[in-house]
C-alpha distance (Angstrom), angle and dihedral (degrees) to the residues before:
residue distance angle dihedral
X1 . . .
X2 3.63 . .
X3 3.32 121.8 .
X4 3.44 97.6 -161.0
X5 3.91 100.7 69.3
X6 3.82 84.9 68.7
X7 3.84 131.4 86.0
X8 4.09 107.8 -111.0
X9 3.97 119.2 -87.1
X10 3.94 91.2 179.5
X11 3.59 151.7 20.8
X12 3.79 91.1 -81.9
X13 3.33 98.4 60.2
X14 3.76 87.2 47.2
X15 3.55 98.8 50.3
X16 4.23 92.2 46.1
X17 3.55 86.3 59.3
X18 3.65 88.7 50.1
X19 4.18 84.7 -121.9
X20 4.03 119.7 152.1
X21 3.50 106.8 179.0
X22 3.69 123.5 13.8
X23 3.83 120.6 -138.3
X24 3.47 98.7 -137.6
X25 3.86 136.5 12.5
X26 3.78 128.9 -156.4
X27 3.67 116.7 -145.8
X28 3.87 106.4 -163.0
X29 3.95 142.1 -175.8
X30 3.74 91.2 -151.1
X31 3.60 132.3 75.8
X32 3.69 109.8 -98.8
X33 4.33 102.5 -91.6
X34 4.00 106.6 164.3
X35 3.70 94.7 -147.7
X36 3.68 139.3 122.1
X37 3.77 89.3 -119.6
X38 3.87 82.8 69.3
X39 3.54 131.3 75.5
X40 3.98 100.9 -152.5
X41 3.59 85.8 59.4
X42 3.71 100.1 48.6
X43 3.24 96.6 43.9
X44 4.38 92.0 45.5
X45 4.10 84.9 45.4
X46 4.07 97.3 56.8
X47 3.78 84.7 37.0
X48 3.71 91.0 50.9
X49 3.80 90.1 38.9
X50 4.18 92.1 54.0
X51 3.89 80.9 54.0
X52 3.35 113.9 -99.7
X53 3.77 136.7 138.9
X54 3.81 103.7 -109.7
X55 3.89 131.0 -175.7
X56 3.57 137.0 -178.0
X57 3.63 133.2 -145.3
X58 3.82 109.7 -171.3
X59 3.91 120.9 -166.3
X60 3.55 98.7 -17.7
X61 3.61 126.4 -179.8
X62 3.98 117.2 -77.5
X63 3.43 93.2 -172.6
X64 3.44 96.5 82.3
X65 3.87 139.9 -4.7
X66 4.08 93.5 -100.7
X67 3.85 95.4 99.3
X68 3.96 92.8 34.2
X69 3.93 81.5 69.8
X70 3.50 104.4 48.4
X71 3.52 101.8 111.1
X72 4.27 98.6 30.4
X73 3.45 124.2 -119.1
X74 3.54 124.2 -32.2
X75 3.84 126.3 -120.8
X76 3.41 99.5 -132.2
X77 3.80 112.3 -1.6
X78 3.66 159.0 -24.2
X79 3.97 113.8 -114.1
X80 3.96 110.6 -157.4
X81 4.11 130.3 -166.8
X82 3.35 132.3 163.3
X83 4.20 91.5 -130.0
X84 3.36 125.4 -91.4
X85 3.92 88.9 -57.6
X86 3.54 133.4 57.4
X87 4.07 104.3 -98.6
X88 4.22 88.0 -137.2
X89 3.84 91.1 47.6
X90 4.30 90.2 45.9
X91 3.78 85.2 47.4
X92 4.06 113.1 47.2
X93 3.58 127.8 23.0
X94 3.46 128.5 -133.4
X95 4.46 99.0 -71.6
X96 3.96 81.9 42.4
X97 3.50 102.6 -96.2
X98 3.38 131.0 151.5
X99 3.77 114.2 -97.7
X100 4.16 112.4 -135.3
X101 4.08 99.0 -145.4
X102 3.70 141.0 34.6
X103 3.49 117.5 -148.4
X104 3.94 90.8 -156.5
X105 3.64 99.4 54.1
X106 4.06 127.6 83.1
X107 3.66 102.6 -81.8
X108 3.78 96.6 -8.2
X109 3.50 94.7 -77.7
X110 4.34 115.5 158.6
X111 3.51 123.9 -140.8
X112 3.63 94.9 55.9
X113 3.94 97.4 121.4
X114 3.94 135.0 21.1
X115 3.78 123.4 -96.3
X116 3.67 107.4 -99.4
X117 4.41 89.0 23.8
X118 3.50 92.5 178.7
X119 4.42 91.5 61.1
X120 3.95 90.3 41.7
X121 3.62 95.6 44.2
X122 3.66 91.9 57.0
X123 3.67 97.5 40.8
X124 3.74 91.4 63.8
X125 3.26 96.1 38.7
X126 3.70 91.9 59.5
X127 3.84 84.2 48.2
X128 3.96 93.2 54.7
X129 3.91 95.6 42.4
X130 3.69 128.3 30.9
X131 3.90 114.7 -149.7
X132 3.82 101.0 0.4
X133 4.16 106.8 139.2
X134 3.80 102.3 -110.2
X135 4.27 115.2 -155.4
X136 3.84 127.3 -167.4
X137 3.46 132.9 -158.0
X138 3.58 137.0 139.9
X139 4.08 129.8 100.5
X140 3.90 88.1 -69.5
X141 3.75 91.5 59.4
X142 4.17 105.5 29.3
X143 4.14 80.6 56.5
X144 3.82 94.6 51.6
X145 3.87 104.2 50.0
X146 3.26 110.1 113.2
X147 4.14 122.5 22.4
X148 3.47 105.3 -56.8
X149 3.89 137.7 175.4
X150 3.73 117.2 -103.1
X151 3.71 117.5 -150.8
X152 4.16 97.3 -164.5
X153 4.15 89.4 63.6
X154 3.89 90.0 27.9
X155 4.44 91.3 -130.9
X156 3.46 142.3 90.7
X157 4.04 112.1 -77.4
X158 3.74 120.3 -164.7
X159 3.87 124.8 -113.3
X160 3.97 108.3 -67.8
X161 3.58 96.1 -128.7
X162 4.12 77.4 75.7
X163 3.85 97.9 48.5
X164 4.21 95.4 40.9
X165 3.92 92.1 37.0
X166 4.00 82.9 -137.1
X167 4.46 107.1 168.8
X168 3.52 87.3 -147.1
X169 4.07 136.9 38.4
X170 3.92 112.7 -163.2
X171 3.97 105.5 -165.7
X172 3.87 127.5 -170.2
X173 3.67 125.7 13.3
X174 3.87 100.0 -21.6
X175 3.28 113.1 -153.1
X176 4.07 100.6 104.3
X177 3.77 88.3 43.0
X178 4.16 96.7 48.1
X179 3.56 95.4 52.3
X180 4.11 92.9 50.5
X181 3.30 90.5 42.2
X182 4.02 89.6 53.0
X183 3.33 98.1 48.9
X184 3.63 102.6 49.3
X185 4.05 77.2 52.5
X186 3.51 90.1 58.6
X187 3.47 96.1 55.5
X188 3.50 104.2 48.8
X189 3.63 107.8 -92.9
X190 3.44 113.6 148.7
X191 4.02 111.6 -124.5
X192 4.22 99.3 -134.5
X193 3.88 81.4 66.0
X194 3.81 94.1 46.8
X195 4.03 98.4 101.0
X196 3.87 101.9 123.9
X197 4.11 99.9 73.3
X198 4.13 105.6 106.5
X199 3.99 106.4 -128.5
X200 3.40 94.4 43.9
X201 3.85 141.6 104.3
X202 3.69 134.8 -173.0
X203 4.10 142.8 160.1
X204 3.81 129.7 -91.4
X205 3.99 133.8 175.9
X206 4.03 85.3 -145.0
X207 3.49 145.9 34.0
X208 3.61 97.0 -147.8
X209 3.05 98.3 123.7
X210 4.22 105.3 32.8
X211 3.49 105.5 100.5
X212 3.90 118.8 -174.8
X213 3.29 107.5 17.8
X214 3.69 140.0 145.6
X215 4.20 117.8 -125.0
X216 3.96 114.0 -144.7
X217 3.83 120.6 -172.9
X218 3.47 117.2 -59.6
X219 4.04 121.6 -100.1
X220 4.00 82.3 -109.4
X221 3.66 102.4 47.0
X222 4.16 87.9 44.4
X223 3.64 85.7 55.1
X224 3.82 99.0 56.9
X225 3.58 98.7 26.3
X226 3.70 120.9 58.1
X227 4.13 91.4 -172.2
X228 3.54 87.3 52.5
X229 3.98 88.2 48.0
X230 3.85 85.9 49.1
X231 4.12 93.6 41.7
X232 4.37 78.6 54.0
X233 3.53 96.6 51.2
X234 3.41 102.1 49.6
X235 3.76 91.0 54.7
X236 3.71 92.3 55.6
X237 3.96 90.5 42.4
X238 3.93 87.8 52.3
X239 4.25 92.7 49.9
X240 3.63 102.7 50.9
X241 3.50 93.2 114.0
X242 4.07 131.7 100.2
X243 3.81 98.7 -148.4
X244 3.92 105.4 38.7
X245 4.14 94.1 21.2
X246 3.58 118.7 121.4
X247 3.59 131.2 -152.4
X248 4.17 116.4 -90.3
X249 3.53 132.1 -163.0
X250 4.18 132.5 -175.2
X251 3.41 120.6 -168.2
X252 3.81 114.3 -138.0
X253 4.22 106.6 -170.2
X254 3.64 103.4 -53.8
X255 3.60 104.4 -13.6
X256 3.74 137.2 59.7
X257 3.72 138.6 -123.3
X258 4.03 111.6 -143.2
X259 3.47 123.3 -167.4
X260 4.07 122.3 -167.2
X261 3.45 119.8 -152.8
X262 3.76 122.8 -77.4
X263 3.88 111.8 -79.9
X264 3.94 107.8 -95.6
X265 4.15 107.9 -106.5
X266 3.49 135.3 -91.1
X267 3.99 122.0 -85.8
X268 3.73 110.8 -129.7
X269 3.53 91.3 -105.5
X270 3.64 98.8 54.8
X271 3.89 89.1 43.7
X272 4.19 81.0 55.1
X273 4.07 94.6 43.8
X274 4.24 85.4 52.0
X275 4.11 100.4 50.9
X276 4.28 90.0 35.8
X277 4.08 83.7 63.0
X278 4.03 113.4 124.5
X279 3.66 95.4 -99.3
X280 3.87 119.6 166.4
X281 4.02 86.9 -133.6
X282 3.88 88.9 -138.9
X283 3.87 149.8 61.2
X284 3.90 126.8 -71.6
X285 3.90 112.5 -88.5
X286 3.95 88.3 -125.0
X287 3.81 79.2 80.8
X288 3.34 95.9 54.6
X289 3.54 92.6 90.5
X290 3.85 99.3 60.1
X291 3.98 98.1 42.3
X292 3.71 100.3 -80.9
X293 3.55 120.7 -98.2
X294 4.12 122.2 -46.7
X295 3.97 96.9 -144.5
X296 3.81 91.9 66.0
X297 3.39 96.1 59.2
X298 3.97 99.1 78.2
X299 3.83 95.3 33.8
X300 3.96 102.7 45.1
X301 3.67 96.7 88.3
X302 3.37 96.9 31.1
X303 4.02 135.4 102.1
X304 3.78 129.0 -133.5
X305 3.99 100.8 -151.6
X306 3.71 101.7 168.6
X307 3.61 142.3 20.8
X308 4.38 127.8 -146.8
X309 3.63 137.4 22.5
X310 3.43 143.7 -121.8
X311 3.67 97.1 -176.7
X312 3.88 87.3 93.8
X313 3.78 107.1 -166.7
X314 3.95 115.2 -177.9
X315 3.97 89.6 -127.4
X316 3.62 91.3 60.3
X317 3.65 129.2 88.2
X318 4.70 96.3 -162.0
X319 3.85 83.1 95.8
X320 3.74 87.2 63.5
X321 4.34 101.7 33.4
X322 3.84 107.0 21.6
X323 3.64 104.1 26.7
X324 3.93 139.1 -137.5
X325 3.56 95.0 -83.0
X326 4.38 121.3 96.3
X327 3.40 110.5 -127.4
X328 3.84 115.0 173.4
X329 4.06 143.8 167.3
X330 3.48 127.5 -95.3
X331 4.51 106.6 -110.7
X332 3.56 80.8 -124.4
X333 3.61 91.7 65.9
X334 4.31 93.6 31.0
X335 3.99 84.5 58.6
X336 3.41 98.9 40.1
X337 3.81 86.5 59.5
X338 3.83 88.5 43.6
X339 4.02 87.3 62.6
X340 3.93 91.2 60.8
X341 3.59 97.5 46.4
X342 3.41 86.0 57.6
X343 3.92 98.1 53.4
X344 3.84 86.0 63.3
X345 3.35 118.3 120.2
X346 3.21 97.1 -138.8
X347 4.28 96.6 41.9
X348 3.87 102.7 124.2
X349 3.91 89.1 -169.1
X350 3.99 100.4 -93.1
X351 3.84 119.7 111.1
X352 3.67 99.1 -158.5
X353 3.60 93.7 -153.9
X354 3.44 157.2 12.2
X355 3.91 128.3 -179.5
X356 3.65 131.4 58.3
X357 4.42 132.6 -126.8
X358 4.14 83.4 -21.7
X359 3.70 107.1 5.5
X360 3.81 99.0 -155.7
X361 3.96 89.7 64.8
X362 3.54 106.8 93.2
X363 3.45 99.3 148.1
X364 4.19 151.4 44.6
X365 4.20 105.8 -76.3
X366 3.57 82.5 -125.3
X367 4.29 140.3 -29.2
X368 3.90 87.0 -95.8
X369 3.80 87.7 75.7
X370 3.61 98.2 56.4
X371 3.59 99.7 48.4
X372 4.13 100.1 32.6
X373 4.18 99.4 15.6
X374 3.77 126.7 -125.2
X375 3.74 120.2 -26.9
X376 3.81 100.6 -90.4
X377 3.85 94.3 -145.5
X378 3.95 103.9 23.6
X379 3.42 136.2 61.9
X380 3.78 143.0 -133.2
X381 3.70 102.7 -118.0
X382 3.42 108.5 -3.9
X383 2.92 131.8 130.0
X384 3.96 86.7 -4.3
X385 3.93 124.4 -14.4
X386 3.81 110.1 -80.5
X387 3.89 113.6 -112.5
X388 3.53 83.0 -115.8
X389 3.15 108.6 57.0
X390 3.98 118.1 108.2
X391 4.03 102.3 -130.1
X392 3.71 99.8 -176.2
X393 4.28 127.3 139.2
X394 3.60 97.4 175.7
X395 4.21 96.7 105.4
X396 4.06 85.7 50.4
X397 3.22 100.0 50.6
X398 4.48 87.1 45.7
X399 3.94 77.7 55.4
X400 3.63 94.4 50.0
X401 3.35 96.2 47.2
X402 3.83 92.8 47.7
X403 3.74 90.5 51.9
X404 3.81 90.0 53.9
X405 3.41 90.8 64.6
X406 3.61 106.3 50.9
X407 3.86 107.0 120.5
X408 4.21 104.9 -106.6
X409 3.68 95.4 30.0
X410 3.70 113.6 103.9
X411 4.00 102.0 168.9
X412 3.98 132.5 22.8
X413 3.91 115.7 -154.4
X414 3.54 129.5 -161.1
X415 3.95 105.2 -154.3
X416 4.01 103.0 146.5
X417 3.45 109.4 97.8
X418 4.05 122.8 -82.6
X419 3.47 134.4 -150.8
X420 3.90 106.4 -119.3
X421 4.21 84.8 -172.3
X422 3.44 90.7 60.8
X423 3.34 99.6 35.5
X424 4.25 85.7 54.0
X425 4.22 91.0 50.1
X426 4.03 83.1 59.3
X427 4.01 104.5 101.9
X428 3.86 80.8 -158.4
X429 3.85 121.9 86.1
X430 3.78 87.4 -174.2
X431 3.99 99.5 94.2
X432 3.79 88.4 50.5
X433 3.50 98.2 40.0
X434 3.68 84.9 59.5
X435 3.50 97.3 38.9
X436 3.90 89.5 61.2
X437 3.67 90.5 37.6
X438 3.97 94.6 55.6
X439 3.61 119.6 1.6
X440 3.69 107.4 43.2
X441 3.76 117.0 90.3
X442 3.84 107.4 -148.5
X443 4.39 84.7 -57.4
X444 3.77 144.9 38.3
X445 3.73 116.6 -145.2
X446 3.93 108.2 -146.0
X447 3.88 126.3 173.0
X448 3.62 113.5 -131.9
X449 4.14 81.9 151.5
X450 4.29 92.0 -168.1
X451 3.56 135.8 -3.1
X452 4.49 94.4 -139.0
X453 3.55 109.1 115.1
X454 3.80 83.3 -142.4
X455 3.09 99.5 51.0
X456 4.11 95.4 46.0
X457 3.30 91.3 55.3
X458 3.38 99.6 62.6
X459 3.50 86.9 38.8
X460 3.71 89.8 68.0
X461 4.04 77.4 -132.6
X462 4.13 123.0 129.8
X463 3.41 121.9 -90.5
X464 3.96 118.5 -98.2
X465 4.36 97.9 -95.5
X466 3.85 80.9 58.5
X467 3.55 88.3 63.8
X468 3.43 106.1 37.8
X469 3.50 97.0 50.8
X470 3.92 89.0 55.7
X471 3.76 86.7 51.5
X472 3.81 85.5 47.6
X473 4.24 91.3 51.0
X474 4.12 93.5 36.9
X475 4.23 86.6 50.3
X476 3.87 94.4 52.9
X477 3.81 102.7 35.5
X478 3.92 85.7 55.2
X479 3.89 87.1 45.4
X480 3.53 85.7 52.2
X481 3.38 100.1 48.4
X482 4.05 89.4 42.4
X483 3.76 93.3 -118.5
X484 3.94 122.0 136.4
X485 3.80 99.6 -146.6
X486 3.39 123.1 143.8
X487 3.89 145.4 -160.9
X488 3.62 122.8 -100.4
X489 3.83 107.5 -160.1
X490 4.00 123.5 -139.9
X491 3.85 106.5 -138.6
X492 3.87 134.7 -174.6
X493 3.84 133.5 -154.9
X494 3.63 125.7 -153.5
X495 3.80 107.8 6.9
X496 3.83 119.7 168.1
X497 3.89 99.2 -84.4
X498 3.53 101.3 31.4
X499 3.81 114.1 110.6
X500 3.81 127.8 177.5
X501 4.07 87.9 -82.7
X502 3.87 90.7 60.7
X503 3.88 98.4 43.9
X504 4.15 82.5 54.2
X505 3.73 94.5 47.2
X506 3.53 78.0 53.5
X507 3.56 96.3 49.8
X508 4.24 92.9 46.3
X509 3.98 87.3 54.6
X510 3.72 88.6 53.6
X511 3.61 88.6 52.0
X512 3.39 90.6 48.9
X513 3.94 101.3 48.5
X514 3.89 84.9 35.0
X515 3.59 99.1 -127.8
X516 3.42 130.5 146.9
X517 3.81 114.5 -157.6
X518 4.21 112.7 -137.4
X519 3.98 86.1 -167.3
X520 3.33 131.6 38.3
X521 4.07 122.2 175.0
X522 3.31 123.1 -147.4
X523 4.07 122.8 -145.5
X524 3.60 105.4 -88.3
X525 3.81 107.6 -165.1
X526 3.71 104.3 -144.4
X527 3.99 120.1 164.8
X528 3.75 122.8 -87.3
X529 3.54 99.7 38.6
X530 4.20 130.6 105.1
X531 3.90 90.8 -136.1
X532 4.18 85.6 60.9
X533 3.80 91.1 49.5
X534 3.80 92.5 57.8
X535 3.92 86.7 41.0
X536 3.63 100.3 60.6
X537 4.32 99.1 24.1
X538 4.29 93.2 36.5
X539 4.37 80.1 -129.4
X540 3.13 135.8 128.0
X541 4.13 94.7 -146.5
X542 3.72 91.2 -158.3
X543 3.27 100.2 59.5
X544 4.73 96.7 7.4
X545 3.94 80.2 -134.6
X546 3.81 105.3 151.4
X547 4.25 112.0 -111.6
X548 3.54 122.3 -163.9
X549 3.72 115.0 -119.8
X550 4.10 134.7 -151.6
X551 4.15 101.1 -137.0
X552 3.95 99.5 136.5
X553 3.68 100.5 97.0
X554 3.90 93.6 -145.0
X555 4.00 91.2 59.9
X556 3.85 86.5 40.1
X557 4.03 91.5 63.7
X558 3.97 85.4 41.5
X559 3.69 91.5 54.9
X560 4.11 97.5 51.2
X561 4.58 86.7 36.6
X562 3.42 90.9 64.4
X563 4.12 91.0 47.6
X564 3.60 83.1 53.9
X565 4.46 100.6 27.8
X566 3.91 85.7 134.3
X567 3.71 85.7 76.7
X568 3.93 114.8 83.6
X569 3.76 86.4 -145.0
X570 3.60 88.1 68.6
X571 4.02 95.3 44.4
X572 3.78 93.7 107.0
X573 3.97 101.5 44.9
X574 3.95 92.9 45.9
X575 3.62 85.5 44.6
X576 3.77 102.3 58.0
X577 4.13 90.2 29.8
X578 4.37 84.9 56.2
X579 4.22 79.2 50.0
X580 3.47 101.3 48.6
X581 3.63 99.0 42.2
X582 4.10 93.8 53.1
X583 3.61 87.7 -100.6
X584 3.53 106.6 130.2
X585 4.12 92.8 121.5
X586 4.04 81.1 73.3
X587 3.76 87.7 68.0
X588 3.72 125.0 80.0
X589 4.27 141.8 50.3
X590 3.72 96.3 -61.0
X591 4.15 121.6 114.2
X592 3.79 90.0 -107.0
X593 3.81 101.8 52.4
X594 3.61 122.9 97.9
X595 4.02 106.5 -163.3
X596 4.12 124.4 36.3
X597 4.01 111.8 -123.7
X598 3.46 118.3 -102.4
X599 3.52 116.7 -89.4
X600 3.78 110.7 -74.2
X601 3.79 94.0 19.1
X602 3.60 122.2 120.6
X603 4.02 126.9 -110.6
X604 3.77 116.0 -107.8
X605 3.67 126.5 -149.7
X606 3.69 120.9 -120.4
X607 3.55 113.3 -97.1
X608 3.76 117.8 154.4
X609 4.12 103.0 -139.7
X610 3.89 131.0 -156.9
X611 3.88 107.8 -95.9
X612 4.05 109.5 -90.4
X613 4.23 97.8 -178.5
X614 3.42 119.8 105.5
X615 3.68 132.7 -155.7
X616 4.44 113.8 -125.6
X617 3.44 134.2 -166.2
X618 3.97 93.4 -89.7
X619 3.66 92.5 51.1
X620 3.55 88.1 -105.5
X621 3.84 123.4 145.6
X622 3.49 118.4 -135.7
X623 3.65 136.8 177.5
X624 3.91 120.0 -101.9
X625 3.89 121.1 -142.4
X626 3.69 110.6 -112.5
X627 3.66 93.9 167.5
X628 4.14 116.7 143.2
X629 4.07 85.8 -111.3
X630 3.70 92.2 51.5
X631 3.95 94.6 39.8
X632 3.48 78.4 51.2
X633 3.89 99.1 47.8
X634 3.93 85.7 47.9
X635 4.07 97.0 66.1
X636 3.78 92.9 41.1
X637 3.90 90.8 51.1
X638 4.21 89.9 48.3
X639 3.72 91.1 44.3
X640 3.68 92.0 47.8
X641 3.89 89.7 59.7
């Protein structure tokens, strides 16, 4: 593998391109993968592409300031990220554990960065180089703007720009804000005075001169208040929008965090100019050695056609990084791409995908956005498609159908994920006709997430009949078409909302379907996200209703069991969860039970009962009395009032 066809990691490749000094460096927590699929690399290609001298230093060495100066001092500046993950998320899992590979490190190995990369990588880079401007970016950074809660030390951590003592705080995609930001480098302009670029935020000791702006809770009064934490959030959640957003500011002690608007989106043509970059599509050969890198593997052959989503679910953090607006390639450009993945070597003739955050959004929700932005307090889809909103397939499936055709390329999947709502308010069967037809290998993987109402809702997810008549259209097209494909559900455990009651409505419905989920995810509260705010506050912040929320860890493990009470692992947990909830009709020999009695217990009819668990200050569930004496006790107490 040529070396050449990658950006320089050392002085070698510096001096065989007879370079000096680089303009820019890239300090990153990922292995070095020059791909589209990465951000390092997009954001070194338009660099390179404006003209600049860019380097990359991938994983270095935290430990000291050797690896930090690999490559000298930079012209202008050093660019750090995390990776395209955040480094607490690629550590721990979900109940804090320690996670035993990482898919963007040479042969999966862990270890390879720092927890919290983009802090450390800043520190020593501060240590290495006095003075030189230092910008972040990335997930890890774009999440962590403004005083935010952190699950990992369960409190309220102030904006990072604070903790890595970055000048400058790049948020979103990038690639608008990198090149401004570069050129106003270039020419001398001195980055403490660089507080105009959209998609950026930064510290100041005044507000002198911010004019316009919105105030949100202070970093203290988030900390001790979780309504005011809530009251901050939605603020931020309401803003995230480059035509109608407004300026925000947080005041941490003294100082203040500002945030400008997001950067406007991409034109189709600039979207096109970024992905037809000279990138060498694969990892660095110095990986070569320990097995390459795992994360490539899935996204090598595959094609990012869009960017955003308007989907909105609370779970997800694209509201927050990518924005609500569409923003998609031209075919021209999708199929041009196409043509070199199929002048690999190595191409075997499947493209393994072809979409982006939601793959079936190709296009604006509706005019209104691009002239006024997104609706500040409605959304797309939820909790029924706006009247609006332009549901139409019929230029992705013309871009499917060119794809198919590209000499070398045998099959076209679909594997990002799909909107089954949207694809239900189409009065055309044709795109899923075709999808089942074509693009699906042997199963579809939807996200329905739950089934609870309650717990939907605050999902920002569609309500169950959305689902099941999607099931019902995906089950006879494929009958039709005399395919046996089937539908892998998405499922999640322990969102804000769901109690022991909606993890065994859950349950029942599996019964019913008779499916038996292999995975089941549970909520992971990671910053930037609504679902996080109601984890840590117990708010909704749209609406500051109170939601219940699963934190003990035994009820937790209860809550995914019964997703997953076909599993004799899980006997126990669903056992006492069926117990505790007033569920004991759910145990026995009869078609709607889901666990066997213990040996020497007797069978119980199936009776479905009123709920009898209560929620408690703690989050606990415990089990009411619904004896006859307290029953009883109950009407003499009302009547007495």
């Amino acid at each position: 593998m040529d070396k050449q066809r990658f950006l320089p990691i050392d002085r070698e490749d510096m001096n065989s391109r007879e370079w000096s000094q680089l303009d820019f460096i890239i300090i990153s927590g990922d292995a070095y993968v020059d791909h589209p699929s990465f951000g390092t690399a997009v954001i070194a290609r338009v660099l390179e592409d404006a003209g600049y001298k860019v380097g990359i230093i991938p994983q270095p060495d935290w430990r000291s300031i050797k690896d930090f100066k690999r490559l000298g001092k930079p012209r202008l500046a050093f660019l750090v990220t995390s990776g395209n993950i955040d480094s607490m998320v690629n550590h721990y899992t979900v109940s804090k554990r320690r996670r035993d590979k990482d898919y963007y490190s040479p042969g999966g190995k862990m270890g390879l960065r720092p927890d919290r990369a983009t802090i450390v990588y800043c520190n020593m880079v501060k240590q290495a180089y006095k003075g030189v401007p230092i910008i972040i970016g990335g997930i890890e950074a774009s999440l962590r703007r403004f005083a935010h809660y952190d699950y990992w030390n369960d409190r309220v951590r102030r904006s990072i720009l604070f903790d890595s003592e970055a000048d400058l705080l790049v948020f979103g995609m990038g690639e608008r804000q990198i090149l401004e930001i570069a050129d106003n480098l270039n020419s001398g302009f001195d980055i403490k005075y660089m507080h105009h670029i959209p998609g950026t935020s930064y510290k100041v000791d005044t507000l002198d001169n911010i004019y316009g702006y919105i105030e949100i809770p202070s970093f203290e009064e988030v900390s001790e208040d979780k309504t005011a934490y809530a009251r901050a959030f939605k603020v931020q959640y309401e803003e995230q929008d480059p035509i109608r957003g407004k300026v925000m500011i947080q005041k941490h002690n003294e100082q203040f965090i500002v945030q400008n608007p997001p950067a406007m989106s991409l034109s189709r043509v600039e979207l096109d100019r970024i992905y037809n970059l000279p990138y060498a599509r694969d990892y660095h050969p110095i990986y070569e050695k320990d097995g390459g890198i795992p994360a490539i593997e899935e996204v090598k052959y595959s094609i990012i056609s869009s960017r955003g989503c308007f989907g909105s679910c609370s779970f997800c953090a694209l509201t927050f990084h990518q924005g609500r607006t569409i923003q998609s390639r031209s075919h021209e450009s999708i199929l041009e791409e196409a043509k070199k993945i199929t002048s690999d070597k190595d191409f075997k003739g499947y493209i393994h995908d072809v979409g982006g955050p939601t793959a079936n959004f190709r296009q604006v929700a509706c005019e209104k956005q691009l002239k006024e932005g997104t609706c500040k307090n409605k959304q797309c889809l939820f909790p029924n498609p706006c009247k609006n909103l332009n549901v139409d397939h019929d230029e992705y499936l013309q871009l499917l159908r060119k794809l198919r055709k590209v000499e070398g390329v045998k099959k076209v999947f679909v594997r990002s994920g799909l909107r089954y709502d949207y694809i239900v308010a189409d009065k055309s069967d044709n795109f899923l006709k075709e999808l089942c037809e074509h693009h699906v290998s042997g199963q579809l993987k939807v996200a329905p997430e739950h089934i609870s109402s309650k717990v939907l809702d605050l999902m920002g997810k569609p309500r169950r009949d959305v689902y099941e008549k999607f099931v019902s259209k995906y089950y006879k097209l494929n009958e039709k078409l005399g395919k046996n494909q089937f539908l892998v559900p998405y499922l999640m455990s322990s969102h804000p909302g769901s109690d022991l009651h909606a993890a065994i409505e859950m349950a029942e419905y599996l019964r019913d379907i008779r499916y038996s989920p292999e995975q089941v995810q549970d909520f992971y509260p990671t910053p930037g996200t609504l679902s996080t705010c109601m984890y840590y506050t117990g708010l909704d912040p749209r609406n500051m209703k109170s939601v219940y929320v699963p934190k003990d860890r035994m009820e937790k493990s209860m809550q995914r069991a019964l997703l997953q009470y076909r599993n004799p692992k899980n006997y126990n947990l669903v056992r006492d969860a069926l117990l505790l909830a007033g569920r004991e009709d759910l145990i026995g020999y009869g078609p709607k039970a889901l666990i066997k009695p213990k040996e020497g217990e007797k069978d119980r009819p199936y009776k479905k009962r009123k709920t009898n668990v209560r929620e408690t200050k703690g989050n606990r569930v415990e089990r009411k009395d619904t004896s006859k004496n307290s029953i009883k006790k109950s009407k003499r107490t009302k009547r007495s009032k």
